[in-house]
C-alpha positions in Angstrom: 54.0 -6.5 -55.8 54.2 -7.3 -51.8 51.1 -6.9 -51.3 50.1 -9.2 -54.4 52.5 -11.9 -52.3 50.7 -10.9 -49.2 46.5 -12.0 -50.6 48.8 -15.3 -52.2 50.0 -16.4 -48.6 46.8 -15.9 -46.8 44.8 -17.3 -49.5 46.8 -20.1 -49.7 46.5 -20.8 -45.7 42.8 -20.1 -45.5 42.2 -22.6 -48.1 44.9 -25.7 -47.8 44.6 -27.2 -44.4 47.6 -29.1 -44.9 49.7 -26.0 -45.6 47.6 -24.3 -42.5 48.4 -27.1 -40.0 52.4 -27.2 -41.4 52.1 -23.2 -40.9 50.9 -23.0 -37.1 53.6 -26.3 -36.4 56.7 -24.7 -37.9 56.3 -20.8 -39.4 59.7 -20.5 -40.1 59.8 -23.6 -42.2 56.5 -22.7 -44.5 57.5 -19.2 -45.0 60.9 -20.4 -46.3 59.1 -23.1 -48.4 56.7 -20.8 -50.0 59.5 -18.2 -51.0 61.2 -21.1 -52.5 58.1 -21.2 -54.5 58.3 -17.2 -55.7 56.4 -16.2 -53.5 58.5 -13.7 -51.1 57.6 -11.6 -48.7 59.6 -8.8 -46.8 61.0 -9.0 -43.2 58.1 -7.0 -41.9 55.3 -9.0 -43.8 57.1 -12.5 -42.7 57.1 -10.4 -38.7 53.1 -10.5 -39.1 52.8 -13.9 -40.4 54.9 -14.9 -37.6 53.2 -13.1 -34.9 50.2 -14.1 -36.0 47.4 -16.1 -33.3 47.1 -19.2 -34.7 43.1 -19.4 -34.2 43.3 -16.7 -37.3 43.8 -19.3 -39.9 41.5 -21.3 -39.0 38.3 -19.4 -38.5 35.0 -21.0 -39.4 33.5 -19.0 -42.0 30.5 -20.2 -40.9 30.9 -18.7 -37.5 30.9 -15.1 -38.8 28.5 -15.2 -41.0 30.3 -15.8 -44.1 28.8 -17.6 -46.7 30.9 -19.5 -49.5 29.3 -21.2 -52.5 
């Protein structure tokens, strides 16, 4: 089921820019607003989110060669 919670988060950040921007300005604070929501991660995954480099979430598909229709 983590791991369900885990493709919800990340799909959720790679496709809101709102919740992306309110993500990389206050991780604690989105986490904790999207477990509110159901969807709850475990220490280590919310470690990684936290950790993460910021320039992740907003890659250009575009710049590797991703095409989305």
């Amino acid at each position: 089921m983590s791991q369900q919670m885990v493709r919800i988060v990340i799909d959720r950040l790679l496709n809101d820019e709102g919740l992306r921007v309110r993500f990389v300005r206050d991780r604690i604070e989105t986490l904790g607003a999207l477990s509110s929501l159901g969807l709850a991660l475990t220490r280590a995954e919310i470690d990684v989110f936290l950790r993460s480099d910021a320039r992740l979430w907003f890659w250009d598909a575009g710049v590797a060669g991703i095409h989305t229709h």
